[in-house]
C-alpha positions in Angstrom: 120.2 121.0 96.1 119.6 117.9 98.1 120.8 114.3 97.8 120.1 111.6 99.9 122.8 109.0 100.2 121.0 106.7 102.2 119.0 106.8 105.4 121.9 108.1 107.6 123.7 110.4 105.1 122.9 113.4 102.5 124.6 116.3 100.6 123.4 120.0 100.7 124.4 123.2 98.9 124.2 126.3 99.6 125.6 129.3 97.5 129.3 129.0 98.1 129.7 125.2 99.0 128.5 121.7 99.0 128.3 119.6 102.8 127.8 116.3 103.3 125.3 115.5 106.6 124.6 113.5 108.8 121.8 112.5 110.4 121.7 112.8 114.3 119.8 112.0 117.5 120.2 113.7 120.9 117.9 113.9 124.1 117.7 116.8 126.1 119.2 116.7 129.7 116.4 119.1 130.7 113.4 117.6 129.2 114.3 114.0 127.9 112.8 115.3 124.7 115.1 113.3 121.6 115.4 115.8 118.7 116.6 114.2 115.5 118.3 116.7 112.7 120.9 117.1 109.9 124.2 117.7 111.2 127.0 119.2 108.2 130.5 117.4 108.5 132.5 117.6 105.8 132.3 120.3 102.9 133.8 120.7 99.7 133.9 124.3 97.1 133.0 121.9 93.8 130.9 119.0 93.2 133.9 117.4 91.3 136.0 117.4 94.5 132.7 116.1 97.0 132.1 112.9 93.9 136.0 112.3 94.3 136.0 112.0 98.1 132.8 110.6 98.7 133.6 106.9 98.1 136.8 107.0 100.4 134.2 108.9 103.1 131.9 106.1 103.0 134.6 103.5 103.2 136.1 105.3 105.8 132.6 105.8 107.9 131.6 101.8 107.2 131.9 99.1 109.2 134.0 97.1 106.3 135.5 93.7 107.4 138.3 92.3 104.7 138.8 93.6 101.1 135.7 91.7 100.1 133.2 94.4 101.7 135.7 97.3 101.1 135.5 96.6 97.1 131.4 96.0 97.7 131.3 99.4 99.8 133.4 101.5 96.8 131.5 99.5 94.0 128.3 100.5 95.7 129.4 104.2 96.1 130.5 104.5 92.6 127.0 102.7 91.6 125.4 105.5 93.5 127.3 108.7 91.7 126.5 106.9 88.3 123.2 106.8 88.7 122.2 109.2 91.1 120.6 106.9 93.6 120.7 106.8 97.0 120.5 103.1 98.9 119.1 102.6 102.2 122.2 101.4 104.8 122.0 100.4 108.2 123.7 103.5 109.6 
């Protein structure tokens, strides 16, 4: 299974568990080369439990000002489980 969240963020399964990634960039010391992959970070046994954290982990990961964008950010999240669309973020 794969979900993208948005353009920075995605979940995975595998046979015993779900992750939620992230999307990273790194440049090689050696060769100056960047290599961009998925990284896992958090992971969860059910999907119930990863759809009842997830809008707390994207509060927690955003760069919310005030309750105004903290209620936009969890309405958004919720948005996104109900209809099973992903929304393109800024990081």
């Amino acid at each position: 299974m794969l979900i993208q969240l948005n353009d920075t963020r995605r979940i995975v399964s595998d046979d015993h568990q779900y992750m939620v990634q992230k999307y990273k960039t790194s440049i090689s010391k050696k060769t100056q080369e960047e290599t961009s992959y998925w990284e896992s970070y958090l992971y969860f046994g059910t999907i119930n439990l990863l759809l009842k954290c997830l809008p707390d982990v994207m509060l927690r990961e955003s760069d919310a000002q005030g309750w105004a964008s903290c209620n936009e950010i969890l309405k958004s999240t919720y948005r996104m489980i109900e209809t099973g669309t992903g929304e393109k973020s800024d990081g």
